[in-house]
N, C-alpha and C positions, 0 to 999 in steps of 0.2 A: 750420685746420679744413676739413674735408671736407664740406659738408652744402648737402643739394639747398632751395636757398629757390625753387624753381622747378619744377613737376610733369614738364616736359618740354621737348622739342626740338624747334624749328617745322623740318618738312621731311626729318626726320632720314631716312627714306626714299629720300628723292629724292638725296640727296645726293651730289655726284659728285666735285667735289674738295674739297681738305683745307685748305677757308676754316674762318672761324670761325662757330661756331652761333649761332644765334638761341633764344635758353631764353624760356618763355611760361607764363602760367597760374601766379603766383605763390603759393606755397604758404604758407601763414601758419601752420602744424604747424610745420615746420621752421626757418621762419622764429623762432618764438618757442624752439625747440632751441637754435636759433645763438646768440641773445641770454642765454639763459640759461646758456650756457656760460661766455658771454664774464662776467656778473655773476658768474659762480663765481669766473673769474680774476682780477678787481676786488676780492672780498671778499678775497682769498689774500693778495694786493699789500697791503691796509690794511690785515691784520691782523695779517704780519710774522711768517707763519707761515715764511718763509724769510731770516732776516737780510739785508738787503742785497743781496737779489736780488729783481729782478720780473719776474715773467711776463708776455710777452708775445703776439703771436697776430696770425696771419696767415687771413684767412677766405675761402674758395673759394667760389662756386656750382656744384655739380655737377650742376644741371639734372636730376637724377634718372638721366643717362646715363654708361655708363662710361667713354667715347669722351672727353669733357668732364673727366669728375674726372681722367684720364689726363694731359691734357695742364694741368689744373692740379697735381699733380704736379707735373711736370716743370717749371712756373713754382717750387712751392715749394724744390724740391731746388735750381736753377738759383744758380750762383755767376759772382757778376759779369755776370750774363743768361746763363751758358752750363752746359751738363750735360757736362761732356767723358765721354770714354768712356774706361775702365782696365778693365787686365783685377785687378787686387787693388783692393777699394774698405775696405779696411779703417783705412785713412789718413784715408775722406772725410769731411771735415768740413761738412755742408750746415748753409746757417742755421738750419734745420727741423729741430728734433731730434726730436721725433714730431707724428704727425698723428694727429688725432681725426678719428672717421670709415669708411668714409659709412653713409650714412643705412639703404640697400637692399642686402640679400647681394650682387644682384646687381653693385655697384658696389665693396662690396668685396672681392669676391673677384679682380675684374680689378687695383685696387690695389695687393693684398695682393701677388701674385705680380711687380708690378713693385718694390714696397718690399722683397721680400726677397732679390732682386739685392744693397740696400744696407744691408740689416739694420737697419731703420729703425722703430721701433717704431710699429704701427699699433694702434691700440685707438679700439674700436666700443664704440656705444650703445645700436646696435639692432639690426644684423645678427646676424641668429640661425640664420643657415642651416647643417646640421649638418657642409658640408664645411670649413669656415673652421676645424673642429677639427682637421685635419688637420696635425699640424706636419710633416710630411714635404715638404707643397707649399705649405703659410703658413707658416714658420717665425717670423714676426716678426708676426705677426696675435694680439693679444685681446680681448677685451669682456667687460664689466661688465656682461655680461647671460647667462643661461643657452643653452644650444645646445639649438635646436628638436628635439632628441634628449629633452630634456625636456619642452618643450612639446607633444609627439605625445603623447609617451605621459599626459600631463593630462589629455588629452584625450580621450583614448582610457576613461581611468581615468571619467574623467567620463560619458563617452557609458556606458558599464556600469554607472556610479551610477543611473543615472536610466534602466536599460534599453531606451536606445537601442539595437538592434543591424542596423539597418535605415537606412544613412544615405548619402545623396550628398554628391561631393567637385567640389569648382568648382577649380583651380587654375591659376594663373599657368603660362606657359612660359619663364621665368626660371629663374636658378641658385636662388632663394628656394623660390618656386613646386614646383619640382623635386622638391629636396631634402627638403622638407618633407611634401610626398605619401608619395614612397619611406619616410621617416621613420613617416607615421601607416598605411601598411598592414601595415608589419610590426609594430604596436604593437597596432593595431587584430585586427591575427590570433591576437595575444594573450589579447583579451581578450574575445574572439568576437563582435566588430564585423564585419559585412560592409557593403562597400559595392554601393548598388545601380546607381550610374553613374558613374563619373571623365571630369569636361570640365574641358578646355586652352582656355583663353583668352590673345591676345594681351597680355604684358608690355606693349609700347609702348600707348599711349593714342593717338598720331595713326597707329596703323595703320589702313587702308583698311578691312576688314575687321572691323574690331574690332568694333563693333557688332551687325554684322549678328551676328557670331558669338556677341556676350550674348545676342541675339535667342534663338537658336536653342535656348543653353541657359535661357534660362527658359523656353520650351517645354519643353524636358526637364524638367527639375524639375516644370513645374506637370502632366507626364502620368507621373509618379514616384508610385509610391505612398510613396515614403519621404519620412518627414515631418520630417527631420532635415537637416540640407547644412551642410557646412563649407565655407567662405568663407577659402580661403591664396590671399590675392588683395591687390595696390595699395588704398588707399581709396577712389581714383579709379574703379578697375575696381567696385569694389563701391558704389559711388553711383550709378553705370551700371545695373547691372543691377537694383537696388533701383528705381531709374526705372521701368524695365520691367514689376519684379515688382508695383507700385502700379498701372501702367496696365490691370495685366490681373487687377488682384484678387486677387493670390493670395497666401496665406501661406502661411509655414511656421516653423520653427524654427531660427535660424541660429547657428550655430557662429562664432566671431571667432578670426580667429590674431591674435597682436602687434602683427601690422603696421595695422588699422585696430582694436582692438578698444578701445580709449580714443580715438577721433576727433573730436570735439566738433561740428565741421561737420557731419560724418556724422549726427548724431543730433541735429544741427537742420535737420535736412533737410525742405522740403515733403511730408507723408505717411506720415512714419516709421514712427507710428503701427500703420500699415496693410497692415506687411511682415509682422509676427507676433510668436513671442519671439526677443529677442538677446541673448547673452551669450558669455563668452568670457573666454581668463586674458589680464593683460596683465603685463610686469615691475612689480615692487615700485616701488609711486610714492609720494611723500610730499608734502605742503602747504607751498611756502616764501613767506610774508607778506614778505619782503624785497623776492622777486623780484615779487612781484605790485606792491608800491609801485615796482620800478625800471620795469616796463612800464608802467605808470599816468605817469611821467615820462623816458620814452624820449628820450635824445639820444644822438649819437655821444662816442666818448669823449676827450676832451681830448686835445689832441697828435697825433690818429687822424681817421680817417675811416672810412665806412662807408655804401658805395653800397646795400646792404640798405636800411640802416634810413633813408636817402632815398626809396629807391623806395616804401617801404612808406607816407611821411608823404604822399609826393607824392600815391599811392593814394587814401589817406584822409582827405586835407585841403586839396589845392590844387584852386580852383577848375575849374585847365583842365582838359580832359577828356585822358584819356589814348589816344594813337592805335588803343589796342590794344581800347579801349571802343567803340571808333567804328565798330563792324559790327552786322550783323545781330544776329550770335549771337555775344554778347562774352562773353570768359570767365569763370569764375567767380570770380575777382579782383577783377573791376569791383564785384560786389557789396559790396565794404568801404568803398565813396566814401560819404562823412558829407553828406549835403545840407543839413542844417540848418547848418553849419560851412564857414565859408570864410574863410581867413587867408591875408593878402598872404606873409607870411610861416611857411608853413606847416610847415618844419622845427621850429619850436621849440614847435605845436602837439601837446597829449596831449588821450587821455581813457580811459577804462576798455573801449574795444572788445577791447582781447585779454585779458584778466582773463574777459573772458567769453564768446567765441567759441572760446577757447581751452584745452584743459586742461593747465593747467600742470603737476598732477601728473607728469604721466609724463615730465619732465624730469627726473626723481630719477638715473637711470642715467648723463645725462649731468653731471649734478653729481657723480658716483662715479667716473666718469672722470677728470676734473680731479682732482680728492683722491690717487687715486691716484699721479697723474704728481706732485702734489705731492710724495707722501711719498717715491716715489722718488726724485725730486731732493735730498729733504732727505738720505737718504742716500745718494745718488752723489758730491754736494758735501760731505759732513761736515759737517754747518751742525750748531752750538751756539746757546743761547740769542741770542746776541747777533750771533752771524755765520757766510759759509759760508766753508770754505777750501778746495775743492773748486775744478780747474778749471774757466771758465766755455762755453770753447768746448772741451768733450769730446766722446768718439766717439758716435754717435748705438746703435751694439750697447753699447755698455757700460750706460746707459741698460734696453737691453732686459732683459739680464741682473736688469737690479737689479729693474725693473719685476716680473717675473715670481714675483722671492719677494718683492714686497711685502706687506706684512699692516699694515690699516689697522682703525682706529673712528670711525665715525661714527653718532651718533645714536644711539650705545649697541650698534650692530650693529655684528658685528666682520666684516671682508671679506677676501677672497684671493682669489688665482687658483690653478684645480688647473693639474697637468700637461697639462691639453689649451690651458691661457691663456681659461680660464673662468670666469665665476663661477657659484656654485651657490645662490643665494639665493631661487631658488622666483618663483612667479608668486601672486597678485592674482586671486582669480575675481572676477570682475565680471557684474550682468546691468542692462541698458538696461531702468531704470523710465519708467515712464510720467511724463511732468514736463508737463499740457498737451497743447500739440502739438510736442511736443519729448520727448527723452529724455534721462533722468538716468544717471549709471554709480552703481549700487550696489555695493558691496561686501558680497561673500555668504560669502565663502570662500578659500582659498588651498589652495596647492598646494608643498609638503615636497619641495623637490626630494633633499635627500641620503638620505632614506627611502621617496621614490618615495609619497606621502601625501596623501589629500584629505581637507582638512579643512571643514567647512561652519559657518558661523554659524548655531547655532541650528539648527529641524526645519526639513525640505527644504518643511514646508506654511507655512512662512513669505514664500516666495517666492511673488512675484504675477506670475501666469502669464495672460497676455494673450490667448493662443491657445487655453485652454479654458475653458467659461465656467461650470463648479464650480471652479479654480483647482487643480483637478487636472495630475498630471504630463504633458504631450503625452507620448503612444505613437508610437512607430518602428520597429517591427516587421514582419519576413515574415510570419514566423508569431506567431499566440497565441500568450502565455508556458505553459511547464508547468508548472502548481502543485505543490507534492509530492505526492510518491506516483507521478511519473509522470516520464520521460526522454523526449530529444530523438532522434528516429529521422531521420540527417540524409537531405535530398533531395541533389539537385543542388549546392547551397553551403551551407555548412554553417548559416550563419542560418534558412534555409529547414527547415522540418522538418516534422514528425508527432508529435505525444504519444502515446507509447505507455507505457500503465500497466507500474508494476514487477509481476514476476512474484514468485509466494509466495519466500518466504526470501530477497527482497530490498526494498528502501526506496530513496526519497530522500527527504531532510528538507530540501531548497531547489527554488529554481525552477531552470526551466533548465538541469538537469544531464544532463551527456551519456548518464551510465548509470546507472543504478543499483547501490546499493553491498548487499553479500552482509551478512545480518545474520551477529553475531558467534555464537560457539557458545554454544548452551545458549540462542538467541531464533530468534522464526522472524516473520516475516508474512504477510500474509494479501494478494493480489493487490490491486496500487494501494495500497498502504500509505506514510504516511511516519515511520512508527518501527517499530522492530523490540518484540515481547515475547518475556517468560520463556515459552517451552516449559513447561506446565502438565503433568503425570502425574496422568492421572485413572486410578480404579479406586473400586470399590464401598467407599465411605467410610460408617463408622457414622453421619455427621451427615447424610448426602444422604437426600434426601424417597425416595426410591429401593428404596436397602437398607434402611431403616428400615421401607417398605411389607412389602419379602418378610421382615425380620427379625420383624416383628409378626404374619405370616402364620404364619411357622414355628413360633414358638413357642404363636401361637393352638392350632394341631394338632396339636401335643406337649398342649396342656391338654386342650385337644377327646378326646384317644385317650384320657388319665388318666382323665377323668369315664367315657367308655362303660368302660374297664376297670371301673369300682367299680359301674358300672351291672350290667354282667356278672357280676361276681361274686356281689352281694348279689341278682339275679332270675336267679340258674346254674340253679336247680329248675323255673324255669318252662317250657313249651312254645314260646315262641319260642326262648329260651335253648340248649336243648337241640334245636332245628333248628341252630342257628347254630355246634354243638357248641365250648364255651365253651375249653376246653384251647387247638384249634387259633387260634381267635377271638382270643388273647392271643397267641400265635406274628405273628399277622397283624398286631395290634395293634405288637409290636415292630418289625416288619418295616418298619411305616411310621412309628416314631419314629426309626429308624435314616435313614432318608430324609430325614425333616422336619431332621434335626439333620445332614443333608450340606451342607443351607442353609446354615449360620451359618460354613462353611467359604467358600464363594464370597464374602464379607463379609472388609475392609480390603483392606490390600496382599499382591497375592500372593507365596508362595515355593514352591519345588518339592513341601514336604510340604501344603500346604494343598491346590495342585493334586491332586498323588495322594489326599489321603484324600477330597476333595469328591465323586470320578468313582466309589471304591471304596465309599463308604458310603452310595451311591444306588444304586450296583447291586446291592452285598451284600441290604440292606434292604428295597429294592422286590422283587427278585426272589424273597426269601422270602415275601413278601406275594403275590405272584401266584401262586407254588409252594402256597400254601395254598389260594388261591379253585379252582386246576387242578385240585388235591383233591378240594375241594367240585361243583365243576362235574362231574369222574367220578362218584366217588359218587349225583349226582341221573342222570347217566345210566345208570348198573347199575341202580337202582332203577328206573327206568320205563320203561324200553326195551325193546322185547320182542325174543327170542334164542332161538337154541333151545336143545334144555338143553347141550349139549356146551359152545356156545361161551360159556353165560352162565356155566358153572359155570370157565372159563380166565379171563372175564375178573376173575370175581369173585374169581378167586384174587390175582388184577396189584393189588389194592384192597390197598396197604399204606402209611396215610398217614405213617407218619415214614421209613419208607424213603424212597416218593416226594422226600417234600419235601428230603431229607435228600440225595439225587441231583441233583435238580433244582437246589436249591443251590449244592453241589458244581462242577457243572459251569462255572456262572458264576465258581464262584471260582478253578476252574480257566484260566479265559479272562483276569481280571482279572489273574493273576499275569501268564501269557504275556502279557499287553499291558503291565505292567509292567518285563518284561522286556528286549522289543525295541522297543516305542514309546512311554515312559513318558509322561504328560503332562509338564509344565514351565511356565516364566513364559513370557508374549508380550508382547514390545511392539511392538504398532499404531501406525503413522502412518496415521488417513485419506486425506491426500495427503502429497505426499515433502515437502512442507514446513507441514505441519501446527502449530498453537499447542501442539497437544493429543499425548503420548503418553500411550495406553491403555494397561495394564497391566493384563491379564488372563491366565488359564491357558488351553492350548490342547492340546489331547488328544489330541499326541503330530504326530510330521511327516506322517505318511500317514492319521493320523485312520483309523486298520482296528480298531486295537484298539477306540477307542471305536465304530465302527456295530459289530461285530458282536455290542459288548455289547448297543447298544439290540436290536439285529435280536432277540437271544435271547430278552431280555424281551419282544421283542414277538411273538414266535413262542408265548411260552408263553400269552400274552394270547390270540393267535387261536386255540389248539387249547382252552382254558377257555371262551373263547367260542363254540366251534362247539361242544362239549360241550354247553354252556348252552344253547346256543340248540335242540341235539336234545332235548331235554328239555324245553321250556319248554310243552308240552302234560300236564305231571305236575297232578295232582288240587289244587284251588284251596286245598285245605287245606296245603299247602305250597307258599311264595311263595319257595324259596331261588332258583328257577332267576333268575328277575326281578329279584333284587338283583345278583348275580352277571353277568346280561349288559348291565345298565346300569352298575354299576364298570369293565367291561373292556371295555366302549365306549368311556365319554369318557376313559381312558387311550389307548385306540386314537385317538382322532378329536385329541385332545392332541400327542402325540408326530408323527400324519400332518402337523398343523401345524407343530409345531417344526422341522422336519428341514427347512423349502424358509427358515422365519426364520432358522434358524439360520444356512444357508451365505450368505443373501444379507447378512444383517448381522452381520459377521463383527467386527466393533468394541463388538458389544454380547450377543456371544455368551454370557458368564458371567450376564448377565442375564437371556435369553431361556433359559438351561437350567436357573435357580435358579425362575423362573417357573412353564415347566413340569413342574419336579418338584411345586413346591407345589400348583397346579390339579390335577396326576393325584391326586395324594396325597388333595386335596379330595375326588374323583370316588370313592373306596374308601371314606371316611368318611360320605359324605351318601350314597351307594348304597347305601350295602353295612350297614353298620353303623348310623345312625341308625335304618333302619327298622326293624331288630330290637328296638333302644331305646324303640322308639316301642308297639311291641307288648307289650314287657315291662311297660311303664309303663301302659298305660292298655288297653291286651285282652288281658289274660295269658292268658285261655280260648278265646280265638279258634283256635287249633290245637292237636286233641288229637293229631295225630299228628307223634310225631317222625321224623326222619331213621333212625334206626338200628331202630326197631320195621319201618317199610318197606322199608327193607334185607333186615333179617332175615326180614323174609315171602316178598322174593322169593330168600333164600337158600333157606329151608326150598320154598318151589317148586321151587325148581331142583334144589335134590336129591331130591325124593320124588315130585315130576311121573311118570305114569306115562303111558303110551297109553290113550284111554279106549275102552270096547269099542265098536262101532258098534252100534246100536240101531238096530230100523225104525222107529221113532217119532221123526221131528225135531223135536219139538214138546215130549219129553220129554230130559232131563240127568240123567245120574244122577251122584251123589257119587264124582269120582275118589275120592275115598279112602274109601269104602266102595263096593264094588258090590253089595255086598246090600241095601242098602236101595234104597227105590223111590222113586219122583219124589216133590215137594212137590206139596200141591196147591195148586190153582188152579181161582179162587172166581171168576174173571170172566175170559174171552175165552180165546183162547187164544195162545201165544208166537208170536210174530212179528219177524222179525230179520233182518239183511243183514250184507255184509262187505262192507266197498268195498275198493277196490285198493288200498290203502296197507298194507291188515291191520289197521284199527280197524274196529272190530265197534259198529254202532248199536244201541242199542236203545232200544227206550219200555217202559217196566214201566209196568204196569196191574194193581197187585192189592190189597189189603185184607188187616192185619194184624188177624186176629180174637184177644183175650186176654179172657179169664173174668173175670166181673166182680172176684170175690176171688182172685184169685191167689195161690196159698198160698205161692210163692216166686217170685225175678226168672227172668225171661227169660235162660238163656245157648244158646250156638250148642253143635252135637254137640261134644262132647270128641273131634275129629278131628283125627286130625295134618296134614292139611291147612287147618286153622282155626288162627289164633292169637289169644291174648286179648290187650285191652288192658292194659298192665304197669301202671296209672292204677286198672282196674276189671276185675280177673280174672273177675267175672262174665257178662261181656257180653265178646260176640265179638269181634273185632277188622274181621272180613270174611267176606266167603261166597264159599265155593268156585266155583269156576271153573265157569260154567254152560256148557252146551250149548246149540246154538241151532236152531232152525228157519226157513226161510225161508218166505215167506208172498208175494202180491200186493201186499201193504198198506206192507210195509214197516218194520212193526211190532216189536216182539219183546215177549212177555209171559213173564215170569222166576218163578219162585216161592222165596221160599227158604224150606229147612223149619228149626225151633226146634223144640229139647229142652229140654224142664225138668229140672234138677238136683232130684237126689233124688225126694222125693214130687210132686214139682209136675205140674202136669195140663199138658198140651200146651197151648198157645193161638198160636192163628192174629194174622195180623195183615193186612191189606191195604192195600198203598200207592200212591196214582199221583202220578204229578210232573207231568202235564199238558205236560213238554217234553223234546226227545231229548238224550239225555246220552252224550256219548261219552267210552267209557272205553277203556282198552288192556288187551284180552284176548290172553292167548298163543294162537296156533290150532295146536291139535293136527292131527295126523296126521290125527285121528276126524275132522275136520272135512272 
């Protein structure tokens, strides 16, 4: 056996020839390894697990250096005291057919490579260092313990369980140390572990230096923001610096490799407490009650000796003090001397000190070693039930050979070695509880080495966490974690970052992710998201608060038209009615149920016919409706406009309302085809942004949008020349209110549409909505203008206007044809009857005519006169039977109007008018005299005469 009962080598430094060392600072770890091995080969021997063969064992001190185990070596192979040298050692037969051992990669890696000179079978217990797999340059090197190949990556796995990714590394400058680092950064880059500082610390423990250089790194550490540090370091080295990290207050959270992370000293150290959290994986350890009672009665073994387990009683039970005790600063050794116990004869003295200063579990490994070597011997030698037939001094490679495909059970766990002379049986998480003022090793967890798997006992809030004091997880981090919905935007190393939100049509659904992932088709997100949804297809749904508002509108004003239709009809005789001329009123009437019902086309989902007829049956419809009021709008201005006769008698010829309307029509429908033609409407689908929840589905009217403005422009051209019409006119006689219905209709269409056209292009996603709108509002604006107030007069003042539209026409028809020049008279003061000049003025019973013409060509005047009638009037009142007079078609007896007077002009400003009345038949003339007390301006044509 290879195994260091000694932490190290006094002077090793110094050292200048090739005497023997001086080993110091005994190690009772190792120490209790030794023995437990050696109990494994005791229980092997008594229980005849080899017929007629016993094992027996040669035990080395390797001082913890390689220098030392080297040359014990060379004592173990030594034949007859001598190692000769051959160039074929395939022959050699050394008494030493394998060695168990050492303790430190570092120790056996220097071993290995002189044992496989002799192909000597070396197998380890604890060396985990990942070059020892190499069988290129160990060929004879194995262990019953996994290669820190796996223990990095544990680790690593671990430090990402618990999102540490922010962590410092303390390492040895040993082959362990080394290898182990290089092992955890490329594990660590893995698994997006960064580190924030890598320190080298002296392997040897009496180096000069060594301290000062722990010094140095707990400064580093305690001005680290990383609150994580791994510890691939001696136990020695790490009770050192644990020293330090106590003196100066600081914690943190420490990482254990193998090598101390079951320590028991360690964690009954002065202050432990006060370092932080510790934890860490250690190999698969098990509980053996046997070996705890052979420690509890420790002697050498019969026939044998064993300078160990002297030194160790000497230690702890012989009074005299031991020289090495005898300093200042004695080593940590001295600490095991029993003072209440002192025995003359202290070899044969026990008690339970290493059952408890001790953890004996983690001798499992080296009990699996033994088993192993067992079971290959049993089949190197052929041994049966009762015996082996097997040579006894065999080649020490044949051995290895066999060793390598052994396959053993113990403890119900079945073992092997792979192709690297490994075992794979996983690691032990452990975390250092609080015990006191001590620490206990808990078992939390393990680690799957053939699946590469961490497994935890139980929820991670079960562990009691020292270092935070809700018993939350310590944080290790460069940066804050990114929640979802948000990726790592790396800096300088990649731990270090920036959270930057995911961009629409991308997510994360964890923390920490590098990028953000593209949702899949047919979903989209919304910026910073961490799930992706279904792309929704919106469009004017019969259930939406929306359509339902304008589908209740449209149909309201389809009922709304229905009743004034029947209003219409059943009051056609009356004097509103018949302003409103009831024929074309129902043309109008259609014109805007054709409209109201383009509505219920912009409603559900669209397709290319619902697009086309929605744009065709607003335009057809409204445009006839407005082709009618244009009508109406001329018509009031031939009637009251004054012209002279040439041009009045052209325009009044232009006066053909189903022509008009019947062109005017036409035209639009000839625009709608041609826009049907080359730029029909069609379906749209809208994304508000390129990665939208939402596509809109709506119609859009056509790629260049020409055909649809110059439909509106049309309709709206026709609106402003009805309305300039209208508006020339709106000085027509009170008894007819057409002009005022007429130019508030084709206003708020106007003031309608000027709004629609800036909504429309800016919200272009809700376009079918803002145009289904303002169709309905215009549509409103023709019914409450236009149309109720006629309703309203039919209904409750049906005598309010005796004058229709077409009797006032007809008067200024019959003007315009029979208007003649009237002669000039020297009397301005007197008019005589264009259409008789034989008769002579009326008279006039008070003042005299007085009258002006302002520059516009409305003629003022003020009448001032007195209607004289006889008290018995043998018949009514009618005007001369002049064809310049027309009667009312209501009450043929009575005039309609009085001929076109002449005027005078005065200072005053005045005008005093006379009209004369004839009685029909016998009836006697009767005067009448009237004043109005206010100026009334009417529109007089002025003649030439004037």
């Amino acid at each position: 056996m290879l195994l260091p009962c000694h932490a190290t080598v006094e002077s090793l430094d110094n050292r200048t020839r090739p005497d023997s060392v001086t080993c110091k600072s005994f190690d009772l770890v190792a120490f209790v390894r030794s023995l437990h091995v050696i109990h494994t080969i005791e229980e092997i021997n008594a229980s005849g697990f080899l017929p007629g063969v016993r094992l027996g064992y040669r035990m080395c001190d390797t001082c913890s250096d390689a220098t030392k185990a080297l040359k014990n070596v060379e004592h173990m192979l030594a034949v007859n005291g001598s190692l000769n040298i051959q160039c074929d050692y395939t022959e050699f037969r050394p008494p030493v057919k394998v060695i168990i051992g050492a303790r430190y990669s570092e120790v056996s890696i220097a071993v290995a490579k002189l044992l496989g000179v002799y192909m000597i079978p070396q197998l380890s217990a604890s060396s985990s260092s990942p070059a020892l797999s190499d069988k290129w340059r160990y060929p004879s090197f194995l262990r019953t313990i996994p290669s820190d190949v796996h223990q990095t990556k544990a680790i690593a796995k671990l430090m990402a369980r618990f999102k540490w990714n922010w962590v410092g590394v303390v390492y040895g400058d040993d082959d362990y140390g080394k290898a182990a680092f290089q092992s955890f950064l490329r594990d660590a880059e893995e698994m997006n572990v960064c580190t924030a500082y890598q320190e080298m610390v002296p392997h040897y423990l009496d180096h000069e230096n060594s301290m000062q250089r722990i010094k140095q790194v707990a400064e580093k550490i305690r001005s680290s923001g990383a609150q994580v540090v791994l510890l691939i370091l001696k136990d020695k080295l790490v009770e050192d610096l644990f020293q330090v990290m106590i003196q100066n207050n600081i914690t943190r959270t420490w990482i254990a490799s193998d090598a101390w992370s079951r320590n028991r000293p360690l964690a009954h150290m002065e202050g432990i407490n006060e370092v932080g959290d510790i934890l860490g994986f250690t190999f698969v350890a098990r509980r053996n009650e046997t070996f705890d009672n052979y420690l509890r009665n420790l002697k050498a073994s019969s026939g044998g000796y064993n300078n160990l387990i002297k030194k160790y009683k000497n230690l702890r039970f012989n009074c005299t003090s031991d020289p090495e005790c005898d300093v200042k600063e004695p080593p940590s050794d001295c600490e095991i001397k029993n003072d209440t116990a002192c025995y003359t004869n202290y070899l044969d003295a026990n008690d339970d000190y290493l059952t408890k200063e001790v953890d004996t579990d983690t001798s499992y490994s080296y009990i699996l070693a033994v088993w192993a070597i067992a079971n290959a011997l049993k089949s190197l030698l052929n041994c049966s039930v009762t015996s082996c037939h097997g040579e006894m001094n065999f080649l020490p490679w044949k051995l290895l050979e066999v060793l390598k495909r052994t396959h053993f059970t113990l403890n119900n766990q079945r073992y092997f070695f792979d192709k690297n002379g490994d075992f794979v049986n996983g690691y032990d998480l452990i975390m250092w509880d609080k015990n006191g003022d001590r620490r206990s090793f808990e078992r939390i967890g393990s680690y799957h080495a053939l699946d590469g798997r961490i497994e935890l006992e139980g929820d991670t809030s079960r562990i009691n966490w020292l270092s935070t004091a809700n018993n939350s997880i310590p944080e290790s981090r460069c940066s804050e974690s990114c929640h979802p919905g948000f990726a790592m935007k790396i800096l300088n190393v990649s731990c270090c970052y920036d959270c930057v939100s995911c961009l629409e049509g991308t997510y994360s659904n964890g923390s920490d992710l590098n990028d953000c992932q593209k949702c899949p088709n047919g979903t989209s997100s919304e910026k910073g998201w961490d799930h992706c949804e279904p792309i929704v297809r919106n469009y004017l749904r019969w259930r939406d608060p929306h359509p339902i508002a304008l589908l209740v509108s449209a149909t309201f004003g389809i009922f709304l038209l229905l009743v004034i239709f029947i209003i219409f009809l059943v009051y056609r005789n009356s004097s509103p009615m018949k302003q409103a001329e009831v024929r074309m009123s129902c043309v109008m009437m259609c014109g805007l149920a054709v409209s109201f019902s383009s509505v219920i086309c912009f409603m559900d989902k669209p397709n290319v016919h619902l697009c086309r007829a929605q744009q065709i049956m607003y335009a057809m419809g409204f445009t006839l409706c407005v082709a009618c009021i244009l009508v109406k709008a001329y018509r009031t201005y031939l009637a009251f406009l004054p012209f002279g006769q040439l041009r009045h008698r052209r325009l009044n010829k232009l006066y053909r309302p189903p022509i008009i309307i019947s062109i005017v029509t036409a035209i639009q429908g000839v625009i709608c085809i041609l826009w049907l033609v080359f730029d029909s409407p069609d379906v749209d689908y809208i994304t508000p942004t390129p990665h939208s929840l939402e596509i809109i589905i709506q119609c859009h009217v056509g790629k260049t949008s020409i055909g649809f403005g110059i439909m509106l422009c049309y309709i709206a051209l026709l609106a402003l020349v009805g309305f300039l019409l209208a508006f020339k006119g709106r000085e027509a006689p009170q008894e007819y209110s057409e002009t005022n219905c007429i130019i508030f209709s084709l206003l708020m269409y106007l003031l309608v549409w000027v709004c629609f056209v800036p909504i429309y292009i800016i919200r272009t996603e809700e376009a079918s909505a803002v145009q289904a709108s303002a169709i309905i509002v215009s549509n409103y604006g023709v019914i409450f203008c236009y149309f109720l107030p006629k309703c309203y007069k039919a209904l409750f003042k049906p005598q309010v206007d005796k004058f229709t539209e077409d009797n006032i026409l007809r008067r200024w028809s019959n003007i315009s044809e029979r208007a003649r020049p009237a002669d000039p008279t020297p009397n301005p003061d007197l008019v005589r009857d264009p259409g008789n000049p034989n008769t002579g003025p009326p008279t006039v019973s008070q003042g005299t005519p007085r009258g002006s013409i302002d520059g516009s060509g409305y003629y003022s005047a003020s009448v001032s006169s007195e209607m004289l009638v006889d008290a018995n009037p043998p018949s009514p009142v009618v005007p001369n039977l002049n064809p310049d007079f027309e009667r009312d078609p209501e009450n043929p007896n009575t005039a309609l109007d009085t001929p076109i007077p002449s005027a005078s002009t005065e200072q005053s400003g005045n005008h005093s008018a006379s009209v004369r009345l004839e009685t029909v038949g016998n009836a006697s003339p009767a005067r009448s005299e009237v004043s109005t007390g206010t100026k009334v301006r009417k529109r007089l044509i002025r003649s030439k005469s004037l």
